[in-house]
C-alpha positions as a Markdown table, in Angstrom:
| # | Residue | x | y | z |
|---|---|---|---|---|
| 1 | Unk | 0.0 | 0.0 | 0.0 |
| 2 | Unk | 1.4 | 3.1 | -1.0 |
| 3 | Unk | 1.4 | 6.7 | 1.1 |
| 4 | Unk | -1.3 | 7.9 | -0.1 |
| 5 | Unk | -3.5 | 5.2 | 0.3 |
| 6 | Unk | -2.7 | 4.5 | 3.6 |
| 7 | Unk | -3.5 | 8.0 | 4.5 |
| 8 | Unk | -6.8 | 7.6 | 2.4 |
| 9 | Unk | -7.6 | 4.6 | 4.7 |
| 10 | Unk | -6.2 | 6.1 | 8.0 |
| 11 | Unk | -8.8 | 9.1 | 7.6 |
| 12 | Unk | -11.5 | 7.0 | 6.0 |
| 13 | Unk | -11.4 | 5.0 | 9.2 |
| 14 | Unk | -11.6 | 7.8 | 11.5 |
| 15 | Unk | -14.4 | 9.1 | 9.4 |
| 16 | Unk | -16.3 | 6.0 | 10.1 |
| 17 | Unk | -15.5 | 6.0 | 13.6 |
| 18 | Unk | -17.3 | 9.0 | 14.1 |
| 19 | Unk | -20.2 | 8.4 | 11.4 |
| 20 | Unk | -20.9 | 5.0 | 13.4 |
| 21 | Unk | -20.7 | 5.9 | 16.9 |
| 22 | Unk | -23.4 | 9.0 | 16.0 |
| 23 | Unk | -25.5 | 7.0 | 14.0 |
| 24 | Unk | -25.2 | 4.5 | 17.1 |
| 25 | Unk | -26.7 | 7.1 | 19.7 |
| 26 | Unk | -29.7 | 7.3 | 21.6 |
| 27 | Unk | -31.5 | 9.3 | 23.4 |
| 28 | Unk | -28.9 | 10.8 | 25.7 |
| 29 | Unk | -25.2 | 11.8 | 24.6 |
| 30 | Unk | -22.7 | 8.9 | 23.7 |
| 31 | Unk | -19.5 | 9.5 | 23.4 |
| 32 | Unk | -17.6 | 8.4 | 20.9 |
| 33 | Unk | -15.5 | 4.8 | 22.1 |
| 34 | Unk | -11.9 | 5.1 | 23.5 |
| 35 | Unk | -9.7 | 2.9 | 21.8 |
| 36 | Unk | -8.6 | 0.3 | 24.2 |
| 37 | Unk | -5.1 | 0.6 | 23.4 |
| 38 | Unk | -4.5 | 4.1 | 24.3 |
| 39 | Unk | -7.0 | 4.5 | 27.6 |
| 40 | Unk | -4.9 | 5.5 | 30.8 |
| 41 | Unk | -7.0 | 3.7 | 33.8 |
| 42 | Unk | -5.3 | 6.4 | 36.2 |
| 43 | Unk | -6.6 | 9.7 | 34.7 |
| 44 | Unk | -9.8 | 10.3 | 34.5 |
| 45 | Unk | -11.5 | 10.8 | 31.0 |
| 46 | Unk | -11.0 | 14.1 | 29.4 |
| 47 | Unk | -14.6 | 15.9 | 28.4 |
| 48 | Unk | -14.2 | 16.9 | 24.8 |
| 49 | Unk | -17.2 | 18.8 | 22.7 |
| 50 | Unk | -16.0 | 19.3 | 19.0 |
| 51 | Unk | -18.2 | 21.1 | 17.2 |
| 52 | Unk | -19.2 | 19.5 | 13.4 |
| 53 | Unk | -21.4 | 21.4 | 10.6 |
| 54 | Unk | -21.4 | 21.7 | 7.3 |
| 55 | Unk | -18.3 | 22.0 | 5.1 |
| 56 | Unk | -16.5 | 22.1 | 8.1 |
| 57 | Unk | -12.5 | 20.9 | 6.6 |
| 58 | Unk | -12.5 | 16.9 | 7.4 |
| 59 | Unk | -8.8 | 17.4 | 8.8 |
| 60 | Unk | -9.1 | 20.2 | 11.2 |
| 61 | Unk | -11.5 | 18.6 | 12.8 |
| 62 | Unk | -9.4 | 14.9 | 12.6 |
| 63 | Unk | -6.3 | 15.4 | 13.1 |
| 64 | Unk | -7.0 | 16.7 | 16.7 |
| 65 | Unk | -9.5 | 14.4 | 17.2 |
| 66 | Unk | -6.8 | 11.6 | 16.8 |
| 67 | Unk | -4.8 | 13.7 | 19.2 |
| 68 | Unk | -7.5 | 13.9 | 21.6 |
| 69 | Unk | -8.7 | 9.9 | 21.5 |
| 70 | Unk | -5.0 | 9.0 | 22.7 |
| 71 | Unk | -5.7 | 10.7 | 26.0 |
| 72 | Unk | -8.5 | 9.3 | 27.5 |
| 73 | Unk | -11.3 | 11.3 | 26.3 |
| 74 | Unk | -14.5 | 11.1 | 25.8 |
| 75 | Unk | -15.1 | 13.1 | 22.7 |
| 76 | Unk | -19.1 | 14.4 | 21.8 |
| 77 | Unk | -19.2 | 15.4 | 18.2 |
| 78 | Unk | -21.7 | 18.2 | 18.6 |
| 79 | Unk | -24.2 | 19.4 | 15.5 |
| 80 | Unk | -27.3 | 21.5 | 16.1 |
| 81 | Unk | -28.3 | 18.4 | 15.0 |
| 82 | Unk | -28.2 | 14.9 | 15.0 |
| 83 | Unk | -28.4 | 14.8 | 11.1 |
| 84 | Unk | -25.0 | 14.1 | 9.4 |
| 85 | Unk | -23.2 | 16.9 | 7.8 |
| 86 | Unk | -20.9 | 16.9 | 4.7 |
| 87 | Unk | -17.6 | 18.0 | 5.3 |
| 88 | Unk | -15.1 | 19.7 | 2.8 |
| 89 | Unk | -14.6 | 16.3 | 0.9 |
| 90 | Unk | -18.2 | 15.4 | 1.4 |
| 91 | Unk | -17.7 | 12.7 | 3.8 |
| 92 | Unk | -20.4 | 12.6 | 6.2 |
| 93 | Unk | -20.1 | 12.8 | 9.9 |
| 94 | Unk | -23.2 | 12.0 | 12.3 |
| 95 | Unk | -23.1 | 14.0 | 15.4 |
| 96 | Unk | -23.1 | 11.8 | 19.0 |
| 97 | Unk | -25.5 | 15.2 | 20.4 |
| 98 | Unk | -26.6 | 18.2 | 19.7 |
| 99 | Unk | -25.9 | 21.6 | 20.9 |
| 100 | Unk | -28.7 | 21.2 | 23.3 |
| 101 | Unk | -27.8 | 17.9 | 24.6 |
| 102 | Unk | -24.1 | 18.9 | 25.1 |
| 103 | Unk | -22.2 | 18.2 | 29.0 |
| 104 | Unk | -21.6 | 22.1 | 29.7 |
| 105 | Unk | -18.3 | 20.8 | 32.4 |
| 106 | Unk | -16.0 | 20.4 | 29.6 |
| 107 | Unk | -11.9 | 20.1 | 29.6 |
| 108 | Unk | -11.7 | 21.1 | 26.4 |
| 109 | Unk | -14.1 | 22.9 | 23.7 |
| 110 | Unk | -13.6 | 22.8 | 20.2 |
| 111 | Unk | -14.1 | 24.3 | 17.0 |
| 112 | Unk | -13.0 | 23.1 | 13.6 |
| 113 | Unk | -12.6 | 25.2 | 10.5 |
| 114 | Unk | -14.2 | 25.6 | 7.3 |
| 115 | Unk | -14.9 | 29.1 | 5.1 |
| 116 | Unk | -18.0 | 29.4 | 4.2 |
| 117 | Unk | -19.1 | 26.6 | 6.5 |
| 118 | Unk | -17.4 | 29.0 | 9.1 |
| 119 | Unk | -19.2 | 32.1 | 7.8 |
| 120 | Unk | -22.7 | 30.0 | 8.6 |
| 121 | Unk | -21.8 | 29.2 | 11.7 |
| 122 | Unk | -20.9 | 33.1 | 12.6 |
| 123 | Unk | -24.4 | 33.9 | 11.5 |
| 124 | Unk | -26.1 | 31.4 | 13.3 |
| 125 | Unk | -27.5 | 32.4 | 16.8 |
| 126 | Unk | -28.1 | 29.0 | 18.0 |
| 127 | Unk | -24.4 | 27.9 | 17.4 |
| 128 | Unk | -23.2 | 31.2 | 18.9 |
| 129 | Unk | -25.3 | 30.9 | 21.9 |
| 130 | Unk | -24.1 | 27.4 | 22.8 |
| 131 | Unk | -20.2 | 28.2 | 22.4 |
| 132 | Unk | -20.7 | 31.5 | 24.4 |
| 133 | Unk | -22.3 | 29.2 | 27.2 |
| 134 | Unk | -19.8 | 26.2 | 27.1 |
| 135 | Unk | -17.0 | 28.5 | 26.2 |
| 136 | Unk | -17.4 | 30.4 | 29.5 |
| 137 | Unk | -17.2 | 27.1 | 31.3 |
| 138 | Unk | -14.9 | 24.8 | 29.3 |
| 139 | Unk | -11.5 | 24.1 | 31.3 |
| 140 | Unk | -9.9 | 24.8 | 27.6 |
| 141 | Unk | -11.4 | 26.7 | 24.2 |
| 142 | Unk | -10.1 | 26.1 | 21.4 |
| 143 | Unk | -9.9 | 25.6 | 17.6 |
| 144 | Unk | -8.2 | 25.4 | 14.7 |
| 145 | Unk | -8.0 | 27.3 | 10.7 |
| 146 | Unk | -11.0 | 29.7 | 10.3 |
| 147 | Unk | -12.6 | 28.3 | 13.2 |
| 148 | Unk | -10.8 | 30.7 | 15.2 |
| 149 | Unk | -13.1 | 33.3 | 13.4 |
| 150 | Unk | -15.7 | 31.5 | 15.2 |
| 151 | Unk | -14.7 | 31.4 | 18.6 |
| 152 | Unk | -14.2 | 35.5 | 18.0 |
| 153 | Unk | -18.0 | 35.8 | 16.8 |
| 154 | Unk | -19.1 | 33.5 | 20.0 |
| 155 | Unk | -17.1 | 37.0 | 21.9 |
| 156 | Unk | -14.7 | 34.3 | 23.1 |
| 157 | Unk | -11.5 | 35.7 | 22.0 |
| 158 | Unk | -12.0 | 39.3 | 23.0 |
| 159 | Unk | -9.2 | 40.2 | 24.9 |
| 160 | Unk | -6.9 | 37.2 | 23.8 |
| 161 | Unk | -4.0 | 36.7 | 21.3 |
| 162 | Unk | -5.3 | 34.0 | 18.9 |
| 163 | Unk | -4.4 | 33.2 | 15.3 |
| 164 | Unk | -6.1 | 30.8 | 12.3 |
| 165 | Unk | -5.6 | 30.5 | 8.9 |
| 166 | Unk | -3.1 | 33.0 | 7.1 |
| 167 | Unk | -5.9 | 34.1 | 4.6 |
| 168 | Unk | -8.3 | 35.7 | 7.8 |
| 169 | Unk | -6.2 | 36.4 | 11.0 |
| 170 | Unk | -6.7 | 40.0 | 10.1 |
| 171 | Unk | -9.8 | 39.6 | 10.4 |
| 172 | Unk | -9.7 | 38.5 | 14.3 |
| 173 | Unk | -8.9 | 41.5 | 15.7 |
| 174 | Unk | -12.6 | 42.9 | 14.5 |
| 175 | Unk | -13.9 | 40.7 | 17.4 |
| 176 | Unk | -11.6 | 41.9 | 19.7 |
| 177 | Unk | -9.0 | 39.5 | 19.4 |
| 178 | Unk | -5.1 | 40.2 | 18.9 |
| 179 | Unk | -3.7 | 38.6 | 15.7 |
| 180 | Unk | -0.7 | 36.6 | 16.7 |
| 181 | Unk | 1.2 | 34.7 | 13.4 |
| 182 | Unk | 1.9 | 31.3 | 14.1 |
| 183 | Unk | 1.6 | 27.6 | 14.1 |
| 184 | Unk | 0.1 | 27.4 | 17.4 |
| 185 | Unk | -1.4 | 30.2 | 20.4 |
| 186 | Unk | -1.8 | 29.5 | 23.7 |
| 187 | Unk | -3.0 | 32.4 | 26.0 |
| 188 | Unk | -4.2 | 31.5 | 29.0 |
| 189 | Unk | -7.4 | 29.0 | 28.9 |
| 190 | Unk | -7.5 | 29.8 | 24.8 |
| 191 | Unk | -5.5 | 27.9 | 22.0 |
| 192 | Unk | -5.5 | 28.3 | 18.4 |
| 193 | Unk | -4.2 | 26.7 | 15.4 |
| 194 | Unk | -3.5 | 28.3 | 12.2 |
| 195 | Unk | -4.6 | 26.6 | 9.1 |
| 196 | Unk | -5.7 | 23.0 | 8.2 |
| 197 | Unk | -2.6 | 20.6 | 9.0 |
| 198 | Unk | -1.5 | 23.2 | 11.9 |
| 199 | Unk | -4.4 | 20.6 | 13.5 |
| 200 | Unk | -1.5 | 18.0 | 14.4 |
| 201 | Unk | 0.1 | 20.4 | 16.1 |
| 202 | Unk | -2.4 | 22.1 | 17.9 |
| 203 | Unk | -3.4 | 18.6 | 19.0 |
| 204 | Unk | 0.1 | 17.9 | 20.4 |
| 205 | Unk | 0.4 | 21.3 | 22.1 |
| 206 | Unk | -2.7 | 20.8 | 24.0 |
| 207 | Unk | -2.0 | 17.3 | 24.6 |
| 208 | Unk | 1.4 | 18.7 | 26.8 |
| 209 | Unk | -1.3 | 21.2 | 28.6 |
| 210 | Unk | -4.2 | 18.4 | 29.1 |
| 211 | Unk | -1.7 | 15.4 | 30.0 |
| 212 | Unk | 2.1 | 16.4 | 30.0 |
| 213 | Unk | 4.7 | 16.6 | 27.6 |
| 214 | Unk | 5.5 | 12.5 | 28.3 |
| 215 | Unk | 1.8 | 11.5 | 27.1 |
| 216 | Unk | 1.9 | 14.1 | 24.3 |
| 217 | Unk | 5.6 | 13.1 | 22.8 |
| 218 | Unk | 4.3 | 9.2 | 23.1 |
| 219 | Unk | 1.2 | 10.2 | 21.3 |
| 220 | Unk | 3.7 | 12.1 | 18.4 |
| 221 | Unk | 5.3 | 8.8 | 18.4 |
| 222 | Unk | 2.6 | 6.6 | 18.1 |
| 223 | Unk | 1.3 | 8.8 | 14.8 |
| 224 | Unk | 4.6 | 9.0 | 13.7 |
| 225 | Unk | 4.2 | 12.7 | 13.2 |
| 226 | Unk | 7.7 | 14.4 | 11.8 |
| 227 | Unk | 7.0 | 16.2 | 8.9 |
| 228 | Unk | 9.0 | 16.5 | 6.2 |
| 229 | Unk | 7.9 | 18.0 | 3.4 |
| 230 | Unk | 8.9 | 17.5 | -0.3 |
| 231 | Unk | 9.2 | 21.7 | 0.3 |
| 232 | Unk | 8.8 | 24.5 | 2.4 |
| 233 | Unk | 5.7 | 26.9 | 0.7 |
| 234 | Unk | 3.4 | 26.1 | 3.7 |
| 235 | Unk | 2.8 | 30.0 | 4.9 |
| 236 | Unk | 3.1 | 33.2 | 2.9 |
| 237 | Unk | 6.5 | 34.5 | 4.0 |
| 238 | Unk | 7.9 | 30.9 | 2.5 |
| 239 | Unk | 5.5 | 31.1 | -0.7 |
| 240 | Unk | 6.1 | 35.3 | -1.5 |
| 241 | Unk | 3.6 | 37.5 | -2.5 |
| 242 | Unk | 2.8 | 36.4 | -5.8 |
| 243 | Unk | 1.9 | 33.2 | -5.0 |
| 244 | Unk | -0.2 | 34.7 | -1.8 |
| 245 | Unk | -2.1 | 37.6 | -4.6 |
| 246 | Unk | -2.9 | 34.9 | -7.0 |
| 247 | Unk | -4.3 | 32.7 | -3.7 |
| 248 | Unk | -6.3 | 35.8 | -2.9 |
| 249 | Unk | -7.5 | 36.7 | -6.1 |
| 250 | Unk | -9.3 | 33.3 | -6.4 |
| 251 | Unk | -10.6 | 33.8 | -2.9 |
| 252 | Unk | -12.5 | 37.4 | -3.1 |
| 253 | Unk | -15.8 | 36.3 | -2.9 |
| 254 | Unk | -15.1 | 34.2 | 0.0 |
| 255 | Unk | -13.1 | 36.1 | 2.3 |
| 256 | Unk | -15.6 | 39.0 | 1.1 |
| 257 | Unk | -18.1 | 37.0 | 3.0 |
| 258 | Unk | -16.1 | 36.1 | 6.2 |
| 259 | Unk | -15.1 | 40.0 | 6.3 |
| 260 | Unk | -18.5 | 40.9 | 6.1 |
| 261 | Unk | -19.4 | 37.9 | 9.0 |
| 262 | Unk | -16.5 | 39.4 | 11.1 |
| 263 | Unk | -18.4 | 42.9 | 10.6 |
| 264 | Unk | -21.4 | 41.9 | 12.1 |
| 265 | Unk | -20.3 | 39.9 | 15.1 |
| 266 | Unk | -18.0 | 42.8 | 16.1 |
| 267 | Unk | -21.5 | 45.1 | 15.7 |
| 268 | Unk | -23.2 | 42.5 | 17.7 |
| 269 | Unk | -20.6 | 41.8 | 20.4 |
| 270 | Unk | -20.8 | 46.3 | 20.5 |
| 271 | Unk | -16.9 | 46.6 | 19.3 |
């Protein structure tokens, strides 16, 4: 099996994990099973809510997830439903609750990203509601990419450095937020990944906060995470403007619509 196919089937499988434990639930919230292997007896179980919605990117919201099953959690995918939603690739993913259903004593709250997936959610009073009332209990808030945009219209990153992906951390500070460029932020009781694959890495970095850097660096080793890529274009310093104006050209319409999102909220939250 090549690479790529094993990385096919690696997320496939994850996919399904979370498609069949939701389609599994009942009546009250189930989380989704910890795989036997990596449970810790001593510790007890880490309360994760991730939040899933439409056209949400499948790997921000999977790469921390894998993070997060190795410690002993119990992890709620949260819709405002329990109707699957379609991510980026149009995989579906069944929520284990819904907004309404979700524990509020959380360790860790979570948002993935997702543009105009993203730019829904910032609209959306229901969603906005439920994060501002887990947020302002959760031991941890979080997320990673554009959900960071998110997080700012739930009002839960005024008055924090955050980041999220390269193409809108300017538009955090509209929320109250202050941009910060790079991988990974960590102020106080927030952390924020930038875009897509900075997911492993945010995983990691709270895994050290949730569990210590020994369960976090046997967790890096267990999914063999040491990138090394064929070549370095990953942010726009590396790529250089033209390749970052051509990106943005294609992308007017959209970040047009996350601007105008960003307005709003800031109107709403009275900045």
């Amino acid at each position: 099996m090549n690479r790529r196919s094993f990385a096919a089937n690696a997320l496939g499988g994850a996919l399904l994990v979370a498609a069949t434990a939701g389609a599994c639930a009942q009546s009250s919230p189930q989380p989704l099973p910890r795989p036997r292997m990596m449970q810790q007896s001593d510790v007890a179980p880490l309360k994760v809510a991730m939040l899933v919605y439409s056209r949400m990117v499948t790997l921000d919201l999977v790469a921390p997830q894998s993070v997060l099953q190795m410690l002993n959690s119990e992890i709620h995918l949260v819709g405002e439903t329990r109707e699957p939603v379609a991510t980026d690739l149009g995989l579906p993913v069944t929520p284990t609750c819904t907004i309404n259903e979700c524990p509020r004593d959380l360790d860790v709250l979570f948002v993935p990203g997702g543009l105009m997936g993203s730019v829904a959610c910032m609209k959306n009073p229901a969603i906005l509601d439920f994060l501002a009332d887990r947020g302002a209990h959760a031991r941890y808030v979080t997320s990673v990419c554009t959900g960071g945009l998110v997080l700012g219209a739930a009002g839960l990153l005024r008055g924090y450095e955050a980041t999220a992906h390269w193409a809108v951390t300017h538009l955090l500070p509209l929320m109250g937020a202050t941009k910060v460029d790079a991988r990974v932020v960590h102020d106080r009781n927030r952390l924020t990944g930038a875009g897509v694959t900075a997911g492993l890495d945010f995983g990691l970095t709270l895994a050290v906060l949730l569990r210590g850097q020994e369960a976090a660096e046997r967790t890096q080793l267990i999914l063999e995470y040491e990138p090394a890529p064929p070549f370095r274009k990953g942010t726009p310093v590396l790529a250089g403007p033209e390749r970052v104006a051509e990106m943005r050209t294609g992308r007017v319409w959209m970040e047009g619509q996350a601007w105008d999102a960003s307005l709003a909220a800031a109107k709403r939250l009275g900045l």
